[in-house]
N, C-alpha and C positions, 0 to 999 in steps of 0.2 A: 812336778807340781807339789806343796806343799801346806794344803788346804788347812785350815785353820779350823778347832774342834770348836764347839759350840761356846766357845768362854768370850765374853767379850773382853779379857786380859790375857789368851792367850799368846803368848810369842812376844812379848812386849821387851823391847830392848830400848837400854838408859833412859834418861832424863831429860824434861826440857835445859835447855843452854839458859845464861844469866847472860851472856854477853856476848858481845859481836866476833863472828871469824873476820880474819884480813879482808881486806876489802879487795873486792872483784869486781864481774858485771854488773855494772848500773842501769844500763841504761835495755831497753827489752829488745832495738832492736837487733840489738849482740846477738842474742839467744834467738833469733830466729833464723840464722844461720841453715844452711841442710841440715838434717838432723840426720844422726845416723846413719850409717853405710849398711845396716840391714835391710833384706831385700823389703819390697812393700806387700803386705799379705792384698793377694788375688780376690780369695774366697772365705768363704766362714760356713760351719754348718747350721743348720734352723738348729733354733734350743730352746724352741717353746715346748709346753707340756701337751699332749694328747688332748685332744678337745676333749674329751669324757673326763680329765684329771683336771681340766683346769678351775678355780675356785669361783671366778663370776666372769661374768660375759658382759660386755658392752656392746652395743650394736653401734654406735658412736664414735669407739675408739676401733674396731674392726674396718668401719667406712673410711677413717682419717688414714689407716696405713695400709688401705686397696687405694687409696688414693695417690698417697705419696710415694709410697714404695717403686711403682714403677717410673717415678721423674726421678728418680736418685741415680745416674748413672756410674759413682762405682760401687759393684756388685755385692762387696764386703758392709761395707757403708749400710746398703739397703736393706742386708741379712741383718746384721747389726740392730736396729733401725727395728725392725718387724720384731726381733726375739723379746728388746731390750724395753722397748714402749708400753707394751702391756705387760710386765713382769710383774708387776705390783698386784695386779687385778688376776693375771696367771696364780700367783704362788704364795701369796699371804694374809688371804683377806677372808672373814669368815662372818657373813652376814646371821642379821636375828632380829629378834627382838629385847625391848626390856620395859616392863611397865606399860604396855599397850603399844611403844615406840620403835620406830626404828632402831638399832642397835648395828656398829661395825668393828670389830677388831681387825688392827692389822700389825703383825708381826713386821719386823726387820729382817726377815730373810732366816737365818739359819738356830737362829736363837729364840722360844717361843715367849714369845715378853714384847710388847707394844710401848715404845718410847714414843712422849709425847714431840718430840722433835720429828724422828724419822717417819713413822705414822703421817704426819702433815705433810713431811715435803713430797713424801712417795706418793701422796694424792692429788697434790697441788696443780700438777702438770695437765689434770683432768679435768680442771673445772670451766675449761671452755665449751666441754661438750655437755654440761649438765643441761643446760638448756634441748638438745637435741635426745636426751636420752632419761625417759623419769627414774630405772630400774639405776640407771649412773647417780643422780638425783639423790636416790631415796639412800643410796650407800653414804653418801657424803654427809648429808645430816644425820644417821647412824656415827657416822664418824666423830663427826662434831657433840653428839650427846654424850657418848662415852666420855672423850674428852674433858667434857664438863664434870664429870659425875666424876674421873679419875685427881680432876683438881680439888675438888672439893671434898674427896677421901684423903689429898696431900699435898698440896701445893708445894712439897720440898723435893717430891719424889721425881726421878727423871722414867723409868719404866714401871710397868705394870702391869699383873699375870691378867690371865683371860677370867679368873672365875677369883674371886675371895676365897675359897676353897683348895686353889691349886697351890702346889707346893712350891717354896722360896726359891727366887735361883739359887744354885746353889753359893756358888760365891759369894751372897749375899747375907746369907746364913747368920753369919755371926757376929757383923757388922754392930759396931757401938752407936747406937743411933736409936731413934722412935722404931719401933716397928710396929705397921699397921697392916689387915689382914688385904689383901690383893695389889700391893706392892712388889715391885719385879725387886728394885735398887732405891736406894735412897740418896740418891747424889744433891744438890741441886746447882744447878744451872741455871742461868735466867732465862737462855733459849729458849729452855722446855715451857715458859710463861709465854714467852716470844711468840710461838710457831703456832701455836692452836690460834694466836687470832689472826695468823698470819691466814690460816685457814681458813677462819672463817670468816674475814673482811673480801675475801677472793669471792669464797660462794656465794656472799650476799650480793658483791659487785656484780656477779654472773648472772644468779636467778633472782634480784630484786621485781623485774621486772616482768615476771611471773608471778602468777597465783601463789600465795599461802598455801601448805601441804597439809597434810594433818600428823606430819612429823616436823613443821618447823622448830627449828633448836631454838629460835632465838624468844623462850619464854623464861619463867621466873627463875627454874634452875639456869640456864645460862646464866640470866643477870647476876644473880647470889657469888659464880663461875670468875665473872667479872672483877664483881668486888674482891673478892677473894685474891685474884692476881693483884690490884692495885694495892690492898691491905700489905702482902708477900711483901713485895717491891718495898713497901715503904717502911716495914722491917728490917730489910735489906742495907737499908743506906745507913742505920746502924747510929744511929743520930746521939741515942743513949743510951744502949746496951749494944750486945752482940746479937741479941734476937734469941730467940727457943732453937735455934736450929745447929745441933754439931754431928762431924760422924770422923769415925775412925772406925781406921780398915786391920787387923795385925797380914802386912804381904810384906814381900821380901822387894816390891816394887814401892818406889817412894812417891810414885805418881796417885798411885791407887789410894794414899791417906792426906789429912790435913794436920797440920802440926797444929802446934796449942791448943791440945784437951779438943781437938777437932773443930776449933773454930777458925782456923786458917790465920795465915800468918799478918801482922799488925798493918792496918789502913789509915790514914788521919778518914772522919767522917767529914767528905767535903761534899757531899751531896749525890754520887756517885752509886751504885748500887751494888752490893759484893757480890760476889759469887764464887762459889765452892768448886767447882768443877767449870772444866770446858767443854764445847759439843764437843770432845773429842771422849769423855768420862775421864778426863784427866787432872787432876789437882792442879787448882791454878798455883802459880809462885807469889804471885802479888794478887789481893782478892778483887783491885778494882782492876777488870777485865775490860778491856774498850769495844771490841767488836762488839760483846752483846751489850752492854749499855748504849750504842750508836743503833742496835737492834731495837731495844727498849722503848727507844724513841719516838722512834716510825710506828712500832708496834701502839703505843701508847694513843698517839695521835691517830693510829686505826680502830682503837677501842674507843677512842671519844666520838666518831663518825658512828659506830655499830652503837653507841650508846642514846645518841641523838634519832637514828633514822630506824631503827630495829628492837632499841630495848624501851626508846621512849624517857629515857632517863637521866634528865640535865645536870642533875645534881653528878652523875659517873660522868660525865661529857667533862663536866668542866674539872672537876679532878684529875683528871685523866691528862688534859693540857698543861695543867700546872705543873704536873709529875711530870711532866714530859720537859717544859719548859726551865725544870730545875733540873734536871737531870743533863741536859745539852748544855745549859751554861758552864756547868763542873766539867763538861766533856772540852768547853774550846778553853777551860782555865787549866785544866791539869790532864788533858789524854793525850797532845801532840809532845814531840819532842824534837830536837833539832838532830840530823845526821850528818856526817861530816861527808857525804856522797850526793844523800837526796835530799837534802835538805828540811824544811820541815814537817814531820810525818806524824801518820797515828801510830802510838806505841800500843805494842800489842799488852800487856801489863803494868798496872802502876798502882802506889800506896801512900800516894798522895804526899810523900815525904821527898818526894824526887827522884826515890827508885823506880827505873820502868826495865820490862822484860820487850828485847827489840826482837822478835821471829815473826814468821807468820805460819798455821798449820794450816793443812788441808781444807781441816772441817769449818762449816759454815752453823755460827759468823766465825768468819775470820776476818784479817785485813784483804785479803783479795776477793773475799765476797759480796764485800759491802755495795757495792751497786747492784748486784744481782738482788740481793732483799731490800734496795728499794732505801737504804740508807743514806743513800747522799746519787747525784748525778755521777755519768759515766766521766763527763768531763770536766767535774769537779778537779782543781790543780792540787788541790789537798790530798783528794784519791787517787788521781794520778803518779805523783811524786809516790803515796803509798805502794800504789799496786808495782811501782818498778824497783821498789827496793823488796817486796815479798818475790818476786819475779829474778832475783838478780842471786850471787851469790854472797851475798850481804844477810842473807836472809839465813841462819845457820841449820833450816831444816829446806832448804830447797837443793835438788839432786838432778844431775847430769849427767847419762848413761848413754853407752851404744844405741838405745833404742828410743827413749824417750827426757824429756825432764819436765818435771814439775815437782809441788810442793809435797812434803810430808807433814809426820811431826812427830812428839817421842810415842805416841800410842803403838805404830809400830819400829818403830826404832830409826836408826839411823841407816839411810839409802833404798827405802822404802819410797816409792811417787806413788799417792794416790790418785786413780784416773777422774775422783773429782774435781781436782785441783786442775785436772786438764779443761775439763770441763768449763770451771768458773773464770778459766781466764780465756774461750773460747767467749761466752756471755756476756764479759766483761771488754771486749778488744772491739774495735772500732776498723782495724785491717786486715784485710782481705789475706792476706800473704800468710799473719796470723793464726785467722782462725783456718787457713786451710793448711798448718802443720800442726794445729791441735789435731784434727782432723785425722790427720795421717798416724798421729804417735795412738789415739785411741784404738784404731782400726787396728794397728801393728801389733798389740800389747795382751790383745787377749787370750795368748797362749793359744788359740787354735778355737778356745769352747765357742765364739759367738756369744757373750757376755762381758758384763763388766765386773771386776773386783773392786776389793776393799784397797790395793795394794799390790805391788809388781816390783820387781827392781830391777829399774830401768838399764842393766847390761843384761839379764836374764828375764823377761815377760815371763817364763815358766816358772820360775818363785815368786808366787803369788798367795794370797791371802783371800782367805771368804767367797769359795765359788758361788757362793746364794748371798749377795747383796741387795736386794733390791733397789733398796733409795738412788745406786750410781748407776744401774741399769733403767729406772724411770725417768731420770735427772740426763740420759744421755739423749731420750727420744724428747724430753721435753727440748734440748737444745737443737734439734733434728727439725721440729716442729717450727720452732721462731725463725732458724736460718730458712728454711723454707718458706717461711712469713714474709720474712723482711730481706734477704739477701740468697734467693734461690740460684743466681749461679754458678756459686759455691759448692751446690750440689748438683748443677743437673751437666755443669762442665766437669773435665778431669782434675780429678784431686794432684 
């Protein structure tokens, strides 16, 4: 094993690729071939925490995995399944108060810093049982306030420490940029805009029809939260300046900075939204980035409903569509491209001059996520044609090993498969045969712990990266949950 030290830049090998490898597997159902000639793991140990260690309790999510646990008939799967589900609520969440309100932080696992991406999605998976559970409830709109209150400290920033007071990550230190006082990192990502309303369009769709709490988020500081993100954005697209916002890194890694004086490298302003980094905290190549502008979208048109039925405020409603409606037209003008395999796809990179960057990475958004967030349909032929060229060897960070294959990308280097990428094309797949050898490579790949990692390389599961991930440990139960929803024989027959 070779667990990864607290740095979110540790172990980081090369750089994203500019241009296509030879062409290979096109088509997905190549790759679903028998995988591997490793035996298939039996068993898994529990790797939950002691009940007296663990950070907050559900009664909710406790009743949903005494429930399912025992229809899941293989055994791995089920351990899996019980450790992996509640991780989030296990091992990094630290409820409070603030100003009379609820209040929640939730770390990412091994790093003590609350990104506003991982934070969302690591609770996301919860909010069917807010209804069933007020103490589950009352965490989520804690979550959601912080969030607000972290935006409106910075709207550029992607993480942020637990107190104003606590000390900078370190790698963050020295960073050429704003520095404001309870800032983890200053990257910005459009995601980190993305995910909070991803958040909290979810809770509201859960418990609208419920009482009003006396921790509802959705008052004047949200709305302020709001505007804030639409303001961001619309800086963003860069119309006549570069905006206030640069950073430079001095690393010996070229992912880790942005070229020119930290404003990233040159865009034509076609209406598009820039962005500095990727969910991955990796410097884009090209600053118009397509997955999260395709994010941006859906997001946008979620904040004009939360603006209409929640904040009361038609003036953000209709702004909100506009932005939204400029932003998709620049998307079908300048984000597809033609490939001489699959014909025409979304590029994962472009600068509106014609250069596009063709990969696809792990993290979400990426090209293979994009149905999972709600970006386009599953059987959209656009995301389709997409998802089988990030899926193929065309894709120059996707990886094919004794034990498993799925996507990476340069965060950890090259022959790295993140198990979320197994994941998102598990949620993304429409057959059966599919998702039950996503299935198999998960169960196969966890080196023995009963968890998910950041990263495995797929001839060795035992070099791995990030034993405390949560988001791919919560992200595995929430896909445990839906096949169970909607396609339970999958689980309750033989893998």
């Amino acid at each position: 094993m070779s667990p990864q030290s607290p740095s979110r830049r540790s172990f980081l090998l090369g750089a994203a690729a500019l241009s296509l490898k030879p062409t290979g597997i096109a088509a997905v159902a190549e790759s679903l071939l028998p995988s591997p000639s490793a035996s298939p793991v039996t068993s898994l140990p529990p790797a939950r925490p002691a009940l007296a260690q663990r950070r907050f309790q559900s009664s909710a999510v406790e009743a949903l995995i005494a429930s399912l646990k025992p229809k899941i008939a293989d055994p791995a799967i089920a351990i899996l399944f019980e450790n992996c589900f509640p991780n989030t609520l296990d091992t990094t969440v630290t409820t409070g108060s603030w100003e009379g309100k609820a209040d929640t932080y939730v770390v990412t696992g091994d790093i003590d810093a609350m990104w506003l991406r991982d934070s969302s999605a690591q609770v996301v998976p919860y909010l069917p049982l807010v209804k069933s559970d007020p103490r589950l409830r009352t965490l989520v709109e804690g979550l959601i306030r912080r969030q607000g209150r972290m935006i409106l400290t910075d709207p550029y920033a992607n993480a942020f420490l637990h107190s104003p007071t606590d000390k900078p990550l370190s790698w963050a230190v020295s960073d050429q940029t704003t520095h404001i006082p309870g800032v983890g990192e200053r990257k910005w990502e459009i995601d980190s805009l993305c995910y909070p309303i991803r958040l909290a369009h979810g809770y509201w769709s859960a418990a609208k029809s419920l009482p009003a709490t006396a921790d509802n988020p959705f008052d004047d500081q949200w709305k302020a939260t709001a505007w804030k993100i639409v303001q961001t954005f619309r800086e963003q697209q860069r119309k006549h300046s570069p905006g206030p916002y640069s950073f430079q890194r001095e690393s010996p890694i070229s992912t880790e900075m942005m070229p020119l004086s930290g404003f990233g490298n040159p865009a034509r302003p076609v209406g598009l939204i820039f962005s500095g980094f990727r969910p991955s905290d990796d410097a884009c190549i090209f600053p118009l980035f397509i997955p999260a502008n395709l994010f941006a979208v859906n997001s946008l048109r979620q904040l004009s409903e939360l603006a209409t039925h929640a904040l009361n405020d038609e003036k953000l409603a209709t702004e909100c569509l506009a932005l939204a409606a400029e932003v998709e037209g620049a998307l079908r003008q300048y984000g597809t491209v033609h490939h001489p395999e699959h014909g025409v796809i979304w590029a994962y990179e472009v600068d509106g001059y014609g250069g596009t960057v063709l990969m696809d990475d792990a993290n979400a958004p990426g090209l293979l996520s994009l149905a999972y967030l709600g970006c386009c349909k599953i059987d959209d032929p656009l995301y389709q044609r997409t998802r089988n060229f990030a899926l193929s060897m065309s894709n120059p960070y996707f990886f094919r090993g004794k034990y498993a294959e799925g996507i990476g990308g340069p965060h950890q280097g090259m022959n790295n498969v993140w198990p979320m990428s197994i994941m998102m094309r598990a949620f993304t797949s429409t057959q059966d045969a599919e998702i039950r050898q996503c299935l198999r490579w998960l169960r196969d790949t966890t080196a023995g712990t009963g968890l998910m990692h950041e990263t495995f390389h797929p001839d060795n599961p035992a070099e791995f990266t990030r034993p405390w991930f949560a988001w791919a440990n919560t992200l595995f139960g929430e896909l445990i949950v839906k096949l169970m929803n909607e396609r339970p024989h999958l689980l309750t027959g033989t893998l």
